[in-house]
One Martini backbone bead per residue (centre of mass of N, CA, C, O) as a GRO file, in nm:
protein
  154
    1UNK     BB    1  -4.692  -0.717   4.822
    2UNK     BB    2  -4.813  -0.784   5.117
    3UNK     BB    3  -4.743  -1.115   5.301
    4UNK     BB    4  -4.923  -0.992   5.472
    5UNK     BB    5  -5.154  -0.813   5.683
    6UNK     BB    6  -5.252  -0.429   5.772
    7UNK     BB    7  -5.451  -0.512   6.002
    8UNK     BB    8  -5.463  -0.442   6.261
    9UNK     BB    9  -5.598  -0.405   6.574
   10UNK     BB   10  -5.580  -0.088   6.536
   11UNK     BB   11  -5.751  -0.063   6.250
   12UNK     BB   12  -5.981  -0.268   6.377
   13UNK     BB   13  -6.113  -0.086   6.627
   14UNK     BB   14  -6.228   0.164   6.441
   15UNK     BB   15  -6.481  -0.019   6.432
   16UNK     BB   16  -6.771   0.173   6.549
   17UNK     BB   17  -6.629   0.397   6.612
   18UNK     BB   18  -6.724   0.700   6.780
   19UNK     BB   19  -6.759   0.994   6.661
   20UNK     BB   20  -6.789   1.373   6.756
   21UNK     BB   21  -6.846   1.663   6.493
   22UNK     BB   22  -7.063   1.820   6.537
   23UNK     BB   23  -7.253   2.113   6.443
   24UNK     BB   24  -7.508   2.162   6.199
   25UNK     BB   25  -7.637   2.325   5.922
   26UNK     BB   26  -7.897   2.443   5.753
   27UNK     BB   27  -7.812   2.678   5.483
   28UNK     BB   28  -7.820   2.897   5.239
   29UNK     BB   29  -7.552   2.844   5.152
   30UNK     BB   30  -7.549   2.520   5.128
   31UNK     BB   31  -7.772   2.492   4.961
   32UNK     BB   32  -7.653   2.661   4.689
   33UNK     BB   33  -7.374   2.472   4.685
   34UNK     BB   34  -7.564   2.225   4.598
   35UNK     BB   35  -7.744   2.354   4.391
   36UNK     BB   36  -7.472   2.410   4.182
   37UNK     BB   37  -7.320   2.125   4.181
   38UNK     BB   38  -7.613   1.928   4.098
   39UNK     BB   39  -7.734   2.137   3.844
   40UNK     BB   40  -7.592   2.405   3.764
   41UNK     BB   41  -7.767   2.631   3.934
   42UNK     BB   42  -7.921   2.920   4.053
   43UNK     BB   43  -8.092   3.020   4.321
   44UNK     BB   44  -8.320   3.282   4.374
   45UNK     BB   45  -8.362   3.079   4.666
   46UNK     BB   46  -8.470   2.961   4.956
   47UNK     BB   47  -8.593   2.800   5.180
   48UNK     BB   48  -8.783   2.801   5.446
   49UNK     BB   49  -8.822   2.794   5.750
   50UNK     BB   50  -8.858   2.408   5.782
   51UNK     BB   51  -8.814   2.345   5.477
   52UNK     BB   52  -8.731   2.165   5.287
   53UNK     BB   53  -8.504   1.991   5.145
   54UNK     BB   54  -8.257   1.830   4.937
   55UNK     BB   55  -8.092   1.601   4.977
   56UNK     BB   56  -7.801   1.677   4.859
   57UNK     BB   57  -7.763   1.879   5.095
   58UNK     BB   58  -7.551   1.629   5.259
   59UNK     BB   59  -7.301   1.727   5.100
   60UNK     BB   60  -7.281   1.983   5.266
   61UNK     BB   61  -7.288   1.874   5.556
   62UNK     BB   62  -6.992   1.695   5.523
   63UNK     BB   63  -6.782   1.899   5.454
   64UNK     BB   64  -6.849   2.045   5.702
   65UNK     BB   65  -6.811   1.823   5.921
   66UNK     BB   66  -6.620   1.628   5.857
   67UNK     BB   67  -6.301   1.384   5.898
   68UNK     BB   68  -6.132   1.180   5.967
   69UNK     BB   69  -5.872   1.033   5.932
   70UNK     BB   70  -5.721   0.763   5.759
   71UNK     BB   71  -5.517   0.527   5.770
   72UNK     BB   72  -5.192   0.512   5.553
   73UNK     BB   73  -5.154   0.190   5.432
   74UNK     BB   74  -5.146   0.301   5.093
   75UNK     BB   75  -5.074   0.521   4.853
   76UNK     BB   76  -5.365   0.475   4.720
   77UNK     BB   77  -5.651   0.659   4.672
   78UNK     BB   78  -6.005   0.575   4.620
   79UNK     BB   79  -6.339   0.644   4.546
   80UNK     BB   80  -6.613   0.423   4.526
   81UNK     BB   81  -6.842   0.553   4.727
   82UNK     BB   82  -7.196   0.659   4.742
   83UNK     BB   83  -7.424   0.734   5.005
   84UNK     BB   84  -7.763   0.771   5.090
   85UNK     BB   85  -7.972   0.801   5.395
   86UNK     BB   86  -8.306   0.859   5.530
   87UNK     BB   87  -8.587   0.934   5.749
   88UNK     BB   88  -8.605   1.247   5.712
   89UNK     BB   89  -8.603   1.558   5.569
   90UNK     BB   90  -8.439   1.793   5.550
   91UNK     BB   91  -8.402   2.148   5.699
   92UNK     BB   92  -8.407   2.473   5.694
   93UNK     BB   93  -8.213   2.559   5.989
   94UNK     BB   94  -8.108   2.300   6.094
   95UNK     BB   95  -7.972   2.134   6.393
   96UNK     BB   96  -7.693   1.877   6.325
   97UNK     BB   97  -7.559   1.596   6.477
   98UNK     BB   98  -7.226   1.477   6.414
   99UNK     BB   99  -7.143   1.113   6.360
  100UNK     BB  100  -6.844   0.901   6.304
  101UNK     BB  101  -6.790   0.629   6.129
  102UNK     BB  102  -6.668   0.267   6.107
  103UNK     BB  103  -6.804   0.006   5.954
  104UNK     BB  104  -6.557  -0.104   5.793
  105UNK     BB  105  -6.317  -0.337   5.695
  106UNK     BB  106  -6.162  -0.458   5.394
  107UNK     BB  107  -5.952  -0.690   5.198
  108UNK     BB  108  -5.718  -0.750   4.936
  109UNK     BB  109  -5.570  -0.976   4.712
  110UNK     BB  110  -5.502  -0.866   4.445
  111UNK     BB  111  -5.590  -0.766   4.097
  112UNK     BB  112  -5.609  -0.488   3.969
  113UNK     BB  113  -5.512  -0.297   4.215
  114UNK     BB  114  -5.400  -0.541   4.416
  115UNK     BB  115  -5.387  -0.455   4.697
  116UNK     BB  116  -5.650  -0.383   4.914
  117UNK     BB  117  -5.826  -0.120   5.108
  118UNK     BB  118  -6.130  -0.104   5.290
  119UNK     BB  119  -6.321   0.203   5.343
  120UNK     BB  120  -6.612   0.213   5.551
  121UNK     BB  121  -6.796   0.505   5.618
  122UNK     BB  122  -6.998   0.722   5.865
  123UNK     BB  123  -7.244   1.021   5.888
  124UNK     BB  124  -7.465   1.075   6.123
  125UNK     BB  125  -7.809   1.298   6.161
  126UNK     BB  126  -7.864   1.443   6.439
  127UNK     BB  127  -8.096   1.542   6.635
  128UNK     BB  128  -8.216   1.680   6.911
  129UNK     BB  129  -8.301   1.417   7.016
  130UNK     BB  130  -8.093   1.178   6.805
  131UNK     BB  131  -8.237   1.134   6.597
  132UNK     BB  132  -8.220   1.021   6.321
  133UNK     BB  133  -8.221   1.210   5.958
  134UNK     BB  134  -7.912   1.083   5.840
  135UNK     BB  135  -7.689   0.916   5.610
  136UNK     BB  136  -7.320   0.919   5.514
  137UNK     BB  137  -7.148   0.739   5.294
  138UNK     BB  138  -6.817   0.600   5.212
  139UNK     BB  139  -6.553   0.392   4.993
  140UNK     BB  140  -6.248   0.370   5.042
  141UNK     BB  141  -5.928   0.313   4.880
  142UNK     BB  142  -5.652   0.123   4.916
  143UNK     BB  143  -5.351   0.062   4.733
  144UNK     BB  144  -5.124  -0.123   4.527
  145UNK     BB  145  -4.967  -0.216   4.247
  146UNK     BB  146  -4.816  -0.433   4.336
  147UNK     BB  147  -4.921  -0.707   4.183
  148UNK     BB  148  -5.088  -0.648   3.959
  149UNK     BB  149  -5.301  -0.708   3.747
  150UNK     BB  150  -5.177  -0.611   3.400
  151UNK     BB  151  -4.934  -0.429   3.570
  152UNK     BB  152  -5.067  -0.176   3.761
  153UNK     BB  153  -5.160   0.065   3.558
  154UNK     BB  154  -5.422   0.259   3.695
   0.00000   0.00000   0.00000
């Protein structure tokens, strides 16, 4: 476990800043990978340009549009949540302006898992106009079980 913080000001600064990840688009194809994921099921057509598409197809618009990597201050990262939020249903065909941030970093001494930071990090997808549409949020750790409660076998 380190004696210090390994959060510097450099990954603190990381808080905020914005990055434009480009246009992602919903397509018949994006739809179907994610209907296939998350149902389990193979779908025999798609919405029609313009109609609702179900939410979980947000996760494929994560993919498409990727995200910068976060420092690796830790040997082992672990996903620990993933968040959903709408402000109105994704649409069939719609192309939307992807924008990734840093919403917080918190760390952690000690416990299951040993010294670990937390990085909550953020997609928001917006319209041609700019407003949100959705984000997709997700919370991964990065841990080192040296010094963990337990023996740090995780």
């Amino acid at each position: 476990m380190p004696e210090e913080s390994l959060l510097t000001d450099e990954v603190r600064a990381l808080v905020g800043k914005e990055t434009t990840l480009g246009k992602v688009q919903v397509t018949p194809k994006l739809y179907r990978r994610a209907v296939e994921v998350y149902t389990g099921g193979i779908p025999d057509s798609a919405p029609a340009a313009g109609e609702a598409v179900p939410g979980y197809v947000i996760a494929a618009l994560d993919s498409e549009a990727g995200s910068p990597a976060l420092p690796a201050l830790l040997p082992n990262t672990l996903l620990i949540s993933n968040e959903w939020q709408f402000e109105r249903p994704l649409r069939m065909g719609e192309e939307l302006e992807a924008v990734y941030s840093v919403a917080g970093i918190t760390e952690r001494f000690g416990g299951r898992f040993g010294y670990s930071i937390d990085f909550r990090t953020q997609i928001t997808f917006n319209d041609a106009t700019g407003a949100p549409v959705a984000r997709s949020g997700n919370t991964m750790t990065q841990y080192s079980t040296a010094g963990a409660r337990d023996g740090g076998e995780a």
